[in-house]
Backbone as CSV, one residue per row, in Angstrom:
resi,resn,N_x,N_y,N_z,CA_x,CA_y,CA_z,C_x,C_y,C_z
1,UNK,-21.292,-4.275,84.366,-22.467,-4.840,83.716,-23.103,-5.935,84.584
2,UNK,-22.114,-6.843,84.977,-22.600,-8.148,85.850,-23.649,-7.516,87.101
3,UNK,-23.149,-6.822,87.812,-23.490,-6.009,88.858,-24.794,-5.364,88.916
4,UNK,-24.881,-4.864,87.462,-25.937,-4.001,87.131,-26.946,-5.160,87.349
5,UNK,-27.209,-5.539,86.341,-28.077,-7.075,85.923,-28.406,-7.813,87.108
6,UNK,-27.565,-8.304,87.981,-27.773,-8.692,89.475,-28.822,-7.997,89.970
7,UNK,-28.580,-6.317,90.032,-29.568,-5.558,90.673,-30.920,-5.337,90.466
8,UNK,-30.877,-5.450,88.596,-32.061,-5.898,88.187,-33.257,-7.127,87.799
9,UNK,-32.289,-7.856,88.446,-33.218,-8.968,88.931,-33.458,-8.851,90.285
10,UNK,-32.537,-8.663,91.223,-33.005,-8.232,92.434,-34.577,-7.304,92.670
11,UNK,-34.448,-6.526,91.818,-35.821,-5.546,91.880,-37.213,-6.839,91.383
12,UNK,-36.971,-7.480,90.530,-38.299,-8.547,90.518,-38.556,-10.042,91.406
13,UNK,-37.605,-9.962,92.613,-37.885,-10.917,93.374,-38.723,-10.443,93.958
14,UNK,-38.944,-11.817,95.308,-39.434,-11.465,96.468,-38.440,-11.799,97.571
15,UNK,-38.341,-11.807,98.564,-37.252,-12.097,99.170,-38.152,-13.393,100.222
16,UNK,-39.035,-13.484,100.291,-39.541,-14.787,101.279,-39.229,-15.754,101.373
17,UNK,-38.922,-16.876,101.778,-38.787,-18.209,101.823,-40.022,-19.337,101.624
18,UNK,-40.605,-19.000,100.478,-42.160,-20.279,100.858,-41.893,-21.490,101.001
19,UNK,-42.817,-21.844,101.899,-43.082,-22.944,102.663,-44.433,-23.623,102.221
20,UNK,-44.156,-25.137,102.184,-45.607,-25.573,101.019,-46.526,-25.644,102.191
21,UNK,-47.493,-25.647,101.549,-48.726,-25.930,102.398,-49.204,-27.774,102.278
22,UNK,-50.098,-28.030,102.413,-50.688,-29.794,102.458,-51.257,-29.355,101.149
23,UNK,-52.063,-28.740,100.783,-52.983,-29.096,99.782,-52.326,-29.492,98.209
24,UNK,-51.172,-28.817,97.677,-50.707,-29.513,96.669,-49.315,-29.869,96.582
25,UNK,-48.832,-30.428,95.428,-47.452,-30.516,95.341,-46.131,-29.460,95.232
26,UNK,-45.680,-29.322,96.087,-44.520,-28.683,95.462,-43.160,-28.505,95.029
27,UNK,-42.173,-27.955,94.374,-41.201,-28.230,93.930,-40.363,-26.877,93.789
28,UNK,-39.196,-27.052,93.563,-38.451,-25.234,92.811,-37.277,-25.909,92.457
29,UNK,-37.336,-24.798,91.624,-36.002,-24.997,90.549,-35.139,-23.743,90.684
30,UNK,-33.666,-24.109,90.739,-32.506,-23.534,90.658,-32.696,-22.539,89.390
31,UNK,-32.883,-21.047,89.190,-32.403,-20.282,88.129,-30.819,-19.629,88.289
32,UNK,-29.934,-20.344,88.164,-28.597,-19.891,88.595,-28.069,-18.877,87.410
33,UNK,-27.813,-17.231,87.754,-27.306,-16.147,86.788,-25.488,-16.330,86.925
34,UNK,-24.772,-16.179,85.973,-23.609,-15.951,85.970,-23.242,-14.420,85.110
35,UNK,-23.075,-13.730,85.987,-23.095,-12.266,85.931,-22.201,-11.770,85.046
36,UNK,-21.306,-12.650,84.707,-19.320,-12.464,84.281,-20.559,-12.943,82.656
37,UNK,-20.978,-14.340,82.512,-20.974,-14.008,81.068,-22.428,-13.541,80.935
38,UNK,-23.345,-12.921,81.537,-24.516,-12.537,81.334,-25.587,-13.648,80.807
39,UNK,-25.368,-14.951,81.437,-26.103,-16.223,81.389,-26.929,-16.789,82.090
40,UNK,-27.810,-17.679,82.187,-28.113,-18.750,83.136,-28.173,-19.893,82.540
41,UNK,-27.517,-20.866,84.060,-27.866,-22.016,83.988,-28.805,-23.079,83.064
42,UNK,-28.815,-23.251,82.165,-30.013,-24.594,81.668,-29.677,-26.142,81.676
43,UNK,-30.314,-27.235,81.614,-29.834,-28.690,81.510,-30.819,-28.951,80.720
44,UNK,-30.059,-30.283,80.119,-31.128,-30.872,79.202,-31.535,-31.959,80.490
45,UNK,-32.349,-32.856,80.386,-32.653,-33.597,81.440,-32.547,-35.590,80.249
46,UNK,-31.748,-35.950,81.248,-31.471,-37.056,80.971,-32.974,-38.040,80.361
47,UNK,-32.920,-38.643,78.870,-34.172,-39.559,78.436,-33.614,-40.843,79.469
48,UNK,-35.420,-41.038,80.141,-36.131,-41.753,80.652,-37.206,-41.928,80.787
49,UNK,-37.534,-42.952,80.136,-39.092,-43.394,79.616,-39.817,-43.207,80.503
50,UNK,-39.408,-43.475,82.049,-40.717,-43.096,83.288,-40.712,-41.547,83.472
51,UNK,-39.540,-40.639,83.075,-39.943,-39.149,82.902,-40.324,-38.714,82.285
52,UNK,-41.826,-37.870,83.146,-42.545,-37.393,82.120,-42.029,-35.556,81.487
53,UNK,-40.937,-35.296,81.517,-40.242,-34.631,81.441,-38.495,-35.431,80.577
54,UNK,-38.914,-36.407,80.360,-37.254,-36.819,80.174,-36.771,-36.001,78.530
55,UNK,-35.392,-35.331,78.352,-35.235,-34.989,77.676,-35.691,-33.582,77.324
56,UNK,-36.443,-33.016,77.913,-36.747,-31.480,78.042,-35.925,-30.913,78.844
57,UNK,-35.751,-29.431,78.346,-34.668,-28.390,78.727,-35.734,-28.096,80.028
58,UNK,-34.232,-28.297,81.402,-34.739,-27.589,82.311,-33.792,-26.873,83.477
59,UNK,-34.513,-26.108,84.633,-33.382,-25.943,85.074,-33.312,-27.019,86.390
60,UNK,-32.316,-26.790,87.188,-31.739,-27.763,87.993,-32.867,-27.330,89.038
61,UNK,-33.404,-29.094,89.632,-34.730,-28.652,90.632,-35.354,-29.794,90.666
62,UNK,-36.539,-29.954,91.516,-36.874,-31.226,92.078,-37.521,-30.693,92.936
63,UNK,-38.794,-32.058,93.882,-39.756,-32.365,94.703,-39.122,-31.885,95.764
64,UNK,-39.996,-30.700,96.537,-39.741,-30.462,97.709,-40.010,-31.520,98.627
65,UNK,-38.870,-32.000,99.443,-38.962,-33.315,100.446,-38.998,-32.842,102.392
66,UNK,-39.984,-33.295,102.641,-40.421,-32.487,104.212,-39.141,-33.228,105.166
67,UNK,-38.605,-34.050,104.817,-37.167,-34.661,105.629,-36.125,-34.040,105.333
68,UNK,-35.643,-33.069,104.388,-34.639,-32.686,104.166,-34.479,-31.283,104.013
69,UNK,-36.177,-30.419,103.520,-36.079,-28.999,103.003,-36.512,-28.335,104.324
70,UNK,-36.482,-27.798,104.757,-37.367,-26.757,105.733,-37.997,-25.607,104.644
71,UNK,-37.690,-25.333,103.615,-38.701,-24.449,103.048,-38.160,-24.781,100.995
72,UNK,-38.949,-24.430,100.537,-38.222,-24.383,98.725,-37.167,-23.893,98.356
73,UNK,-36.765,-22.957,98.920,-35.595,-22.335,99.096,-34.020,-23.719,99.232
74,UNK,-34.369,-24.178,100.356,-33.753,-24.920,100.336,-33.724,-26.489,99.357
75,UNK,-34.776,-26.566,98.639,-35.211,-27.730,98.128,-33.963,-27.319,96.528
76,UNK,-33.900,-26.252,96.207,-33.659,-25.658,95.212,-31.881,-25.536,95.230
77,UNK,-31.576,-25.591,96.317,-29.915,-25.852,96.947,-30.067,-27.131,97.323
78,UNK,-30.326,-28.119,97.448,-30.284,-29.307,97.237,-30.292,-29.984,96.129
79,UNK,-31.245,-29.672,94.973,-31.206,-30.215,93.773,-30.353,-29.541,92.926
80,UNK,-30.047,-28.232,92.985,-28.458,-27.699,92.409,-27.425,-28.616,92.898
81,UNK,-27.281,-28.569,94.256,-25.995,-30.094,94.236,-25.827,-31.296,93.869
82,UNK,-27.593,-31.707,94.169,-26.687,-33.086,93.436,-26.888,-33.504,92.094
83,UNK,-27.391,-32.133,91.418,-27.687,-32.324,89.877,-26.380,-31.660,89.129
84,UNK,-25.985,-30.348,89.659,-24.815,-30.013,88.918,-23.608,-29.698,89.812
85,UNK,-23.668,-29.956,90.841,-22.581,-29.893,91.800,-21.954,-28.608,92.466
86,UNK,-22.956,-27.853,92.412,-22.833,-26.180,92.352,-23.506,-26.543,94.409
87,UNK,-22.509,-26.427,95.115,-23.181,-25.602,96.445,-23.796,-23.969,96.481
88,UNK,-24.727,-23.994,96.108,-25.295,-22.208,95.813,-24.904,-21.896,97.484
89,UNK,-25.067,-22.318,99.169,-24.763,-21.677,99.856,-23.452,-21.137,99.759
90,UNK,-22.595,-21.704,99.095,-21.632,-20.991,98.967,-20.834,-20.285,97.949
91,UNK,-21.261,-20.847,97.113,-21.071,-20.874,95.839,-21.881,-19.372,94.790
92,UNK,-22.980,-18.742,95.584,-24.047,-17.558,94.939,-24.496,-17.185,95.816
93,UNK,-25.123,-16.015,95.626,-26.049,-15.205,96.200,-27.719,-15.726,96.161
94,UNK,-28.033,-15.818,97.142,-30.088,-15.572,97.070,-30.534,-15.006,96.547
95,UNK,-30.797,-14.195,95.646,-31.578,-13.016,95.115,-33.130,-12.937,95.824
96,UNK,-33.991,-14.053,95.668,-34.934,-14.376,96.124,-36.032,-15.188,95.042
97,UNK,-37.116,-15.375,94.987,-38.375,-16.420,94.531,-39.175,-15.574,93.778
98,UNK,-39.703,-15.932,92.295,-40.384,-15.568,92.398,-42.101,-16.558,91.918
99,UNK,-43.071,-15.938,91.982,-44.348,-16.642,92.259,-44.376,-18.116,91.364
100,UNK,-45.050,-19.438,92.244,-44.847,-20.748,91.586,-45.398,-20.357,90.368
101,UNK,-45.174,-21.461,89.161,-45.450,-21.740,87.800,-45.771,-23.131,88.572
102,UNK,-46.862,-23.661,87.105,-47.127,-24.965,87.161,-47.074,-25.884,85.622
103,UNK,-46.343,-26.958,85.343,-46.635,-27.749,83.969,-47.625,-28.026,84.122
104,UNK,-47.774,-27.941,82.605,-49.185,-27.599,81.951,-49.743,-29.464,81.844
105,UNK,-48.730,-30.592,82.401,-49.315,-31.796,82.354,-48.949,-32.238,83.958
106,UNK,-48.460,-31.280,84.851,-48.871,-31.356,86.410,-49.935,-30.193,86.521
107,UNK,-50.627,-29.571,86.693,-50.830,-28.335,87.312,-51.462,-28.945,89.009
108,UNK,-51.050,-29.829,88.923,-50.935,-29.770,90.753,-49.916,-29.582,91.533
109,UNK,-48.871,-29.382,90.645,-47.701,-29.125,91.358,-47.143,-27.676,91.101
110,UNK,-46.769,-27.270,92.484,-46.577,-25.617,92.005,-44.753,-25.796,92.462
111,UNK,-43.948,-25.151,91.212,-43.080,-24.783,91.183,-42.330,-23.351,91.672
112,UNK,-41.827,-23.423,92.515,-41.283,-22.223,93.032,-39.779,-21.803,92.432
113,UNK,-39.574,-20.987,91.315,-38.034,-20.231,91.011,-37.322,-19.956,92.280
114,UNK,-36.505,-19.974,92.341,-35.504,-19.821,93.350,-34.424,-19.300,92.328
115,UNK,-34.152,-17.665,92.851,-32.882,-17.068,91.521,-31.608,-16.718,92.643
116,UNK,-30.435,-16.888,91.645,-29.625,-17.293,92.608,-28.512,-16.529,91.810
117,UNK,-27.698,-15.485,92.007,-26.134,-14.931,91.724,-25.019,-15.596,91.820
118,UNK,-24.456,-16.281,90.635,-22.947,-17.181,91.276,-21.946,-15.843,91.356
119,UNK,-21.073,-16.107,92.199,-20.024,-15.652,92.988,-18.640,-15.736,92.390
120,UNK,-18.901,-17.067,92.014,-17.376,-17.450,90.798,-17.882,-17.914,89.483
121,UNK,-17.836,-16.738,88.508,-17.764,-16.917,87.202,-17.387,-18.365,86.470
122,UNK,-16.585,-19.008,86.931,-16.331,-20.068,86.457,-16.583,-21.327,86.914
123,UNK,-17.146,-21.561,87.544,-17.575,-22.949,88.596,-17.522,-24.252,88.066
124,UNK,-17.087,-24.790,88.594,-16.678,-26.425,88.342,-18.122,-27.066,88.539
125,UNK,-18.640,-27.484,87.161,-19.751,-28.288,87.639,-19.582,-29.639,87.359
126,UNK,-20.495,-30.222,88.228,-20.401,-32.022,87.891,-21.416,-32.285,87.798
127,UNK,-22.044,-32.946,86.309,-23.501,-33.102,86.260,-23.533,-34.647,86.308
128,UNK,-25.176,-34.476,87.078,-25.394,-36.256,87.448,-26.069,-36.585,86.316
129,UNK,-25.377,-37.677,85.513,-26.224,-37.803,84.324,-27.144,-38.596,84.606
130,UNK,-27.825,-38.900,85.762,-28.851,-39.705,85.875,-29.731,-38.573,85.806
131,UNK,-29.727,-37.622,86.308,-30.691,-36.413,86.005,-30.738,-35.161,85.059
132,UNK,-29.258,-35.185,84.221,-29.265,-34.303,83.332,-27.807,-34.339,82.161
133,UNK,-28.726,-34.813,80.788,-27.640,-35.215,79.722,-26.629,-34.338,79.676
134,UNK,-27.274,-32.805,79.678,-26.023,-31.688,79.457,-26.180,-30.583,80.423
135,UNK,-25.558,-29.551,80.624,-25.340,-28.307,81.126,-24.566,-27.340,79.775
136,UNK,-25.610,-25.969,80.398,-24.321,-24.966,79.814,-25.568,-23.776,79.744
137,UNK,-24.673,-22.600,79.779,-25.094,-21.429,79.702,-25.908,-20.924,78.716
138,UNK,-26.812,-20.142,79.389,-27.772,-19.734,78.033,-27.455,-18.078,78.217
139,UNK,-26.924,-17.760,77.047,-26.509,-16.074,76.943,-27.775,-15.502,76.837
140,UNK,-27.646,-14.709,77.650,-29.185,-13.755,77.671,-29.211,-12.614,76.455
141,UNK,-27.986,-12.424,76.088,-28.340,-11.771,74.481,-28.366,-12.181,73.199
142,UNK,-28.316,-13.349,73.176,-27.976,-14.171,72.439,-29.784,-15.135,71.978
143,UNK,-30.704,-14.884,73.194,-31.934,-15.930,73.312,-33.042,-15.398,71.863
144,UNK,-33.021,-14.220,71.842,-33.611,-13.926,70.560,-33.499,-14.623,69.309
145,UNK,-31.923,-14.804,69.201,-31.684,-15.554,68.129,-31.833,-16.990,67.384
146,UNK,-32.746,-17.503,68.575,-32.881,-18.879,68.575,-34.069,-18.811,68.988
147,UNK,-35.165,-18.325,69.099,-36.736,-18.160,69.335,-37.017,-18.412,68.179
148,UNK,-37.622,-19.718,68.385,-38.846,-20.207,67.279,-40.349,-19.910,67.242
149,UNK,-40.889,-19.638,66.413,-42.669,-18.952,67.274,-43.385,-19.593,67.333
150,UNK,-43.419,-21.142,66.212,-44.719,-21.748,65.824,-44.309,-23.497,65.551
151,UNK,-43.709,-23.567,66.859,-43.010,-25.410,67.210,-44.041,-25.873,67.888
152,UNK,-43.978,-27.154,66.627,-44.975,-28.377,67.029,-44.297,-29.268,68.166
153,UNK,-44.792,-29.136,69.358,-44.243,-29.631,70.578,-45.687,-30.809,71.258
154,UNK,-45.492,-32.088,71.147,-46.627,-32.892,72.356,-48.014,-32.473,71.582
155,UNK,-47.969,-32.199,70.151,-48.868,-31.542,69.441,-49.856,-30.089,69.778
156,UNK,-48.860,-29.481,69.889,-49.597,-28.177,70.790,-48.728,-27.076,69.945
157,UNK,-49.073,-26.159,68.766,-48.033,-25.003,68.840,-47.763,-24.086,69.467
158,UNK,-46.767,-23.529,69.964,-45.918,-22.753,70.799,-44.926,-22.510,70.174
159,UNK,-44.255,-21.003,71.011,-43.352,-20.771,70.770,-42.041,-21.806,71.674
160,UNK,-40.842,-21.384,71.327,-39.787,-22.391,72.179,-38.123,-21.594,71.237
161,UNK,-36.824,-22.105,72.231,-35.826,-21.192,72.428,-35.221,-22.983,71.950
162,UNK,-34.444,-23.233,70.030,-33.876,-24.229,69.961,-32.661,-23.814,69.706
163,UNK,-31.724,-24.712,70.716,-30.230,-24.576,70.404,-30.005,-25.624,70.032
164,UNK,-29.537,-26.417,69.366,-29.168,-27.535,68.404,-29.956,-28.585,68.812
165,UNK,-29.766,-29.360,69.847,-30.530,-30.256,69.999,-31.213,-30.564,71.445
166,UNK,-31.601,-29.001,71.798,-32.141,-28.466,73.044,-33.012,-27.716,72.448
167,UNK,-34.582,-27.939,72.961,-35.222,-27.080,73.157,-35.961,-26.536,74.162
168,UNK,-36.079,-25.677,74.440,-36.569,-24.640,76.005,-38.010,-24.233,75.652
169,UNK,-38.671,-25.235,76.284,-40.510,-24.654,75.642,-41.157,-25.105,77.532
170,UNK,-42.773,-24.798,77.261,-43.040,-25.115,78.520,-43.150,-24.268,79.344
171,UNK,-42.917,-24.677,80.751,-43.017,-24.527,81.744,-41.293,-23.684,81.900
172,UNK,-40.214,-24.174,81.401,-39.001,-23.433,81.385,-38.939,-22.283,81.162
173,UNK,-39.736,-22.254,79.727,-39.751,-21.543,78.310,-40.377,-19.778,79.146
174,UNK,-41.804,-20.085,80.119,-42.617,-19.562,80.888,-41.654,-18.422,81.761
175,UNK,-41.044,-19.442,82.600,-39.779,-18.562,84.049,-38.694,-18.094,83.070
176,UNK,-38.435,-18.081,81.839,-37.663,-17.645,81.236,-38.311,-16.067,80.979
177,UNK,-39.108,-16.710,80.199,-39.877,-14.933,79.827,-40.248,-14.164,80.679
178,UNK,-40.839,-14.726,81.721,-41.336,-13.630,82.993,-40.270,-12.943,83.266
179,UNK,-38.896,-13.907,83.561,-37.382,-13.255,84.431,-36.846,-12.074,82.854
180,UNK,-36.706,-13.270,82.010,-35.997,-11.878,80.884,-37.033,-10.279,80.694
181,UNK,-38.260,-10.697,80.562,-39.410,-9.377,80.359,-39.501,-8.417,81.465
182,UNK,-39.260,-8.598,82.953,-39.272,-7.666,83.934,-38.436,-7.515,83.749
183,UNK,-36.840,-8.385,84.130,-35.682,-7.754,84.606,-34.790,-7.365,83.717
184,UNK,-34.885,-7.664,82.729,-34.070,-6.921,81.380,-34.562,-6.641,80.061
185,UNK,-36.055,-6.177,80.502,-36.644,-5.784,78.751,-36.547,-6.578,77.295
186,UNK,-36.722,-7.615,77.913,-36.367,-8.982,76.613,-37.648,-9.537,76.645
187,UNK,-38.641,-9.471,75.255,-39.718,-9.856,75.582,-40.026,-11.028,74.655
188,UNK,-39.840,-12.510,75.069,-40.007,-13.505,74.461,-41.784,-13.568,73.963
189,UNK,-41.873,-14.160,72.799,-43.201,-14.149,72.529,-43.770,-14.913,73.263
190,UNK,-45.377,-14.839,73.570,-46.126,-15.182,74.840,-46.646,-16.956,74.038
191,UNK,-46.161,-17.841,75.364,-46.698,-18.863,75.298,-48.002,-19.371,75.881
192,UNK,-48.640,-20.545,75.051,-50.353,-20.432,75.675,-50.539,-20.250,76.581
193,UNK,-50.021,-20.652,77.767,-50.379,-20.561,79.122,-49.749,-19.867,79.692
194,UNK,-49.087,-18.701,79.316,-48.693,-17.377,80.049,-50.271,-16.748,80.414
195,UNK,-50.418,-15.862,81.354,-51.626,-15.235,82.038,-51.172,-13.693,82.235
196,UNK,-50.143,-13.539,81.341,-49.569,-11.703,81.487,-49.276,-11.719,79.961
């Protein structure tokens, strides 16, 4: 099964490495699959009043930095380490990227997915709680069951994915549905600013 699922996300990458250009911001986030329980990766992100994100479900990821990344790819294995302690070079497979998303209160910043196969089912993570309250797996058969359609979020209704005291809306909510709707026929209801 793990295997399978791997392959079918494989079929909706791209395999490129993008590289930002000058004109806007960019960033990527870690989508890390664990094949053994048919999951990915999510964090809640640590409350902080200067984040404008603090406390929203996200995945592990951060500002592409021109001193340290040579491309998003790598920006995306950097902020997996020092957010949950996961080395993806060694630790997963590349699958590959697929096309940036942007929050709907940045849209100057384009986010690049970076999807990634762990290797060991069980991985020792260490989360930095300066950047993220919790970790833990989100069962990909399981996400239906917790789709809300009509959450008052920042006063905007949307749909959103609540697990007790996590909710996955947004810009998350977005790379969630694109990845579950191509690569495994899971079709989360469409949030405002989906464009498919």
């Amino acid at each position: 099964m793990g295997s399978y699922n791997v392959d079918k996300l494989r079929r909706i990458v791209k395999n490129d490495r993008p590289t930002p250009d000058n004109e806007h911001l960019w960033a990527a986030v870690a989508v890390i699959y664990n094949p053994c329980l048919n999951a990915i990766l999510i964090g809640k992100r640590t409350e902080n009043p200067e984040d404008p994100w603090s406390g929203d479900a996200a995945f592990p990821g951060g500002r592409f930095k021109p001193a340290k990344d040579r491309d998003l790819v790598e920006t995306a294995i950097r902020e997996a380490k020092e957010e949950v302690g996961l080395d993806l070079t060694k630790d997963a497979e590349l699958l590959g990227v697929l096309d940036p998303f942007s929050p709907s209160n940045a849209p100057n910043i384009n986010v690049v997915p970076v999807i990634f196969s762990l290797k060991d089912c069980n991985p020792q993570l260490t989360i930095n709680r300066a950047e993220l309250s919790k970790v833990f797996w989100l069962d990909i058969n399981d996400i239906m069951k917790y789709v809300k359609l009509d959450v008052n979020i920042k006063g905007r209704t949307r749909p959103a994915i609540i697990m007790g005291d996590v909710t996955i809306w947004g810009m998350t909510y977005r790379i969630l549905r694109r990845l579950l709707r191509d690569a495994f026929g899971i079709d989360l209801p469409k949030d405002p600013r989906d464009t498919y």
